[in-house]
C-alpha positions in Angstrom: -12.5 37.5 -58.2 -11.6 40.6 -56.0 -11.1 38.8 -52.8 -10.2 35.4 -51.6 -12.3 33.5 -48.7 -12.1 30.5 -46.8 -14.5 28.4 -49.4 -11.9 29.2 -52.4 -9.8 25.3 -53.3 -8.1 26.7 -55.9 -6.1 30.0 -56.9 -5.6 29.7 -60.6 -2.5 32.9 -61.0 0.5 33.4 -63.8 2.8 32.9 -61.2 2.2 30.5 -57.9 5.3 31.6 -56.2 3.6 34.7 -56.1 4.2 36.7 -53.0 1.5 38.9 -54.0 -1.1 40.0 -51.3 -3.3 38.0 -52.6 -1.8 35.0 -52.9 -0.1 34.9 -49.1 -3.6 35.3 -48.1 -4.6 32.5 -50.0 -2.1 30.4 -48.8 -2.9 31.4 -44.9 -6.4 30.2 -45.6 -5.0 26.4 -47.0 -5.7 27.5 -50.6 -3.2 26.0 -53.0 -2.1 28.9 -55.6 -1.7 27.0 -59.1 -0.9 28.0 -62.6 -3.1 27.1 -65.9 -0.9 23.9 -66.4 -1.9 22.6 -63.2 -5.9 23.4 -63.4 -5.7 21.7 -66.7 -4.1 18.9 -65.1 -6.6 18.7 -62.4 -9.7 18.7 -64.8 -8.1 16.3 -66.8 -7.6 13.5 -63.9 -11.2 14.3 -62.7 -12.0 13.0 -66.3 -12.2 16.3 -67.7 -12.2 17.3 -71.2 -10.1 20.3 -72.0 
């Protein structure tokens, strides 16, 4: 993904403390930045199979 929009739930990074560009505009837009860990945890409560 080069750019994050107003549709985007999720920002999967390394780090989601990040104060990276990205990821502050993410949060302004009420995008939660997670890590792997916590995608995996996600999919895996929706039912998921990982």
């Amino acid at each position: 993904m080069d750019r994050v929009t107003s549709g985007l739930t999720y920002l999967v990074m390394a780090d989601p403390d990040s104060g990276s560009t990205k990821a502050r505009k993410a949060r302004d837009l009420g995008t939660e930045c997670i890590d792997l860990a916590a995608l995996e945890a996600i999919i895996q409560t929706a039912g998921g199979a990982i």
